[in-house]
C-alpha positions as YAML, in Angstrom:
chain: A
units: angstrom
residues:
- id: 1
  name: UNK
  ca: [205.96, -2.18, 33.86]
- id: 2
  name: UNK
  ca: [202.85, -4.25, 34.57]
- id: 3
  name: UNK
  ca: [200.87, -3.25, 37.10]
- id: 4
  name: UNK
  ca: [199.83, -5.50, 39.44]
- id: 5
  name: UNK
  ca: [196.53, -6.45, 40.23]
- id: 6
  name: UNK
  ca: [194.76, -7.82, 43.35]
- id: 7
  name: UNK
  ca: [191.91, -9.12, 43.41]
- id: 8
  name: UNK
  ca: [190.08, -8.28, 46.58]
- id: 9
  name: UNK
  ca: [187.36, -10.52, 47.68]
- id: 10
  name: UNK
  ca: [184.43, -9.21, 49.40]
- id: 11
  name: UNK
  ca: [184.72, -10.91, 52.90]
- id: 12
  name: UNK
  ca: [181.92, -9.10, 54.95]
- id: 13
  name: UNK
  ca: [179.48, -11.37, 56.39]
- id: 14
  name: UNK
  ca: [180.82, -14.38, 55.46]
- id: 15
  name: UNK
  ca: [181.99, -15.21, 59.27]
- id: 16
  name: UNK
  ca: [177.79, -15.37, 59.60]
- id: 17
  name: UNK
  ca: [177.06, -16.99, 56.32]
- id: 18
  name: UNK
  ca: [179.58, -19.48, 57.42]
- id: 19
  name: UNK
  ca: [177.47, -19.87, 61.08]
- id: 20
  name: UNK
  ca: [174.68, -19.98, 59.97]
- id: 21
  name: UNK
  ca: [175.31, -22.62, 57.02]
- id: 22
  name: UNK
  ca: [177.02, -24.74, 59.84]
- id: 23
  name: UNK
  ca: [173.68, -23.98, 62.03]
- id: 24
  name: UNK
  ca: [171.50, -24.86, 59.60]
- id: 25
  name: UNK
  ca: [173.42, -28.08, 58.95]
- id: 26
  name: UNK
  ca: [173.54, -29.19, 62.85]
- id: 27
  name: UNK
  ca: [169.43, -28.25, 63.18]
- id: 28
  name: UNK
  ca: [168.87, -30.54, 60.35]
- id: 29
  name: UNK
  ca: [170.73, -33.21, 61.88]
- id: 30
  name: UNK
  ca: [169.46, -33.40, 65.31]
- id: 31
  name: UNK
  ca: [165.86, -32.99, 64.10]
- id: 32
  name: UNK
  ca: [164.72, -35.62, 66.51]
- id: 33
  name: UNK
  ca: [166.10, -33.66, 69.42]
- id: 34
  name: UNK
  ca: [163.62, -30.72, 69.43]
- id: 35
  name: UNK
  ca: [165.29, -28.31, 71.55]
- id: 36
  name: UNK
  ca: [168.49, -28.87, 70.13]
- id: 37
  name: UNK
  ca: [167.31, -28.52, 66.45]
- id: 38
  name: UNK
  ca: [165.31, -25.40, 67.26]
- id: 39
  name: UNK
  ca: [167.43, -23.53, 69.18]
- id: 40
  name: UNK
  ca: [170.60, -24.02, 66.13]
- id: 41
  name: UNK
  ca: [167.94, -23.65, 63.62]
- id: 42
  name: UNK
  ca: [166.26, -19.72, 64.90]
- id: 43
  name: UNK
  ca: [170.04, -19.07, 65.11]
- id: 44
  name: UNK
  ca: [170.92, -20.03, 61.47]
- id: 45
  name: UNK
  ca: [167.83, -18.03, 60.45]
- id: 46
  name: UNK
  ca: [169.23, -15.16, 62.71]
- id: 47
  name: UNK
  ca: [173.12, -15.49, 61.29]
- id: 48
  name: UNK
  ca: [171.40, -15.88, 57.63]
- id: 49
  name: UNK
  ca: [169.50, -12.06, 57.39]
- id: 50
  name: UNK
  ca: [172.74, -10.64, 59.40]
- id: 51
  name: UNK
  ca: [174.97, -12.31, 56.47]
- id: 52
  name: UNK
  ca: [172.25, -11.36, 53.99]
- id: 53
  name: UNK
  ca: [172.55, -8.12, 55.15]
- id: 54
  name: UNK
  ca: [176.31, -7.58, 55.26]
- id: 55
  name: UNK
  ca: [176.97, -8.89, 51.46]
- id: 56
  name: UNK
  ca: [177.10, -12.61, 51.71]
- id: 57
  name: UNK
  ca: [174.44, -14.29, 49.71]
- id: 58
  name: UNK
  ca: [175.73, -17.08, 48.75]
- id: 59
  name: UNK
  ca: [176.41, -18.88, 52.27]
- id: 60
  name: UNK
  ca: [173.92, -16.54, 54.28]
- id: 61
  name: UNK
  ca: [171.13, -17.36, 51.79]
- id: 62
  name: UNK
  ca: [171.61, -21.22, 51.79]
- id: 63
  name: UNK
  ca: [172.18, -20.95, 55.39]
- id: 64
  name: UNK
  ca: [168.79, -19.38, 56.15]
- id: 65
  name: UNK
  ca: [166.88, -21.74, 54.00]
- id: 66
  name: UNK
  ca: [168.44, -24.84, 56.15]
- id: 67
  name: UNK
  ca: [167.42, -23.41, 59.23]
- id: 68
  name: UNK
  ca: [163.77, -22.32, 57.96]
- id: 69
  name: UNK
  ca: [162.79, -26.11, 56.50]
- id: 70
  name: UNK
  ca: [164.53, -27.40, 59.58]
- id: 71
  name: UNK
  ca: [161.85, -24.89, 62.20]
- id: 72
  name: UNK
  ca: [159.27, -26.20, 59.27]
- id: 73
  name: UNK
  ca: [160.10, -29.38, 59.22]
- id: 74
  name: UNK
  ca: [160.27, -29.79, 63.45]
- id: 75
  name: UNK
  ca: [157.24, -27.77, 64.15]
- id: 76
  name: UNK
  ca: [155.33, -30.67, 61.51]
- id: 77
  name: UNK
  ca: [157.13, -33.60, 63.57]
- id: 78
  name: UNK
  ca: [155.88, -31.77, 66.75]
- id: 79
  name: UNK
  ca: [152.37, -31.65, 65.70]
- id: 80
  name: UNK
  ca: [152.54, -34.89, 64.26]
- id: 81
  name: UNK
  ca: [153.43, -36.31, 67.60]
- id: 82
  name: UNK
  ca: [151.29, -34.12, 69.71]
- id: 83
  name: UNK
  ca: [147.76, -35.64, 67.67]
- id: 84
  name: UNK
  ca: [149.14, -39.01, 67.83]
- id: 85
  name: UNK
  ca: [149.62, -38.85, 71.57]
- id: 86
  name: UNK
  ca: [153.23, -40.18, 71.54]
- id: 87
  name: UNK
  ca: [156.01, -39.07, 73.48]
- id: 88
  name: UNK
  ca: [158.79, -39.11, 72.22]
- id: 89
  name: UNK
  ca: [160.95, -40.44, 75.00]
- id: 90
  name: UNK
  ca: [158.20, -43.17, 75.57]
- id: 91
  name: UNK
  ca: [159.19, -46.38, 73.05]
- id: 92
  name: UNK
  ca: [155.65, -48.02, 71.44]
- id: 93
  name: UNK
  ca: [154.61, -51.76, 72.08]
- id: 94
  name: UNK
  ca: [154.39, -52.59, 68.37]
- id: 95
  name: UNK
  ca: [158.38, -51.46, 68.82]
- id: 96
  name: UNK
  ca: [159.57, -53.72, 71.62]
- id: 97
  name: UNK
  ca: [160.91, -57.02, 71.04]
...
């Protein structure tokens, strides 16, 4: 008789690699809403080392790279805006019709 094999998939952390991937994604997308972007992207950096940590690098690792270039990436746009002087609700006059 054959003996039948399973294959068992390692499936610890990957409920964090998958929220933090997801996080990472979202904090990338709302970039021009600061709070929004760094609030989803300290959590995808958070969910990535907890997946990292549990056994899930695949999702956990790509996770917590989205969510560092997106801190990276708003904390540039925020300093960018901040020596300009622009606000970023206010709309320019070279902008208006």
């Amino acid at each position: 008789m054959e003996q039948e094999t399973q294959k068992t998939f390692d499936t610890k952390g990957i409920g964090f690699g998958i929220a933090s991937l997801v996080l990472g994604i979202v904090s990338i997308i709302f970039l021009y809403y600061i709070i929004i972007s760094v609030i989803s992207a300290v959590l995808a950096v958070i969910f990535g080392i907890i997946a990292l940590a549990k056994g899930d690098h695949a999702l956990g690792k790509t996770g917590l790279v989205l969510g560092v270039i997106s801190l990276i990436v708003t904390f540039l746009l925020f300093l960018f805006l901040q020596v300009l002087d622009v606000s970023i609700f206010m709309i320019p006059d070279w902008y208006k019709f």
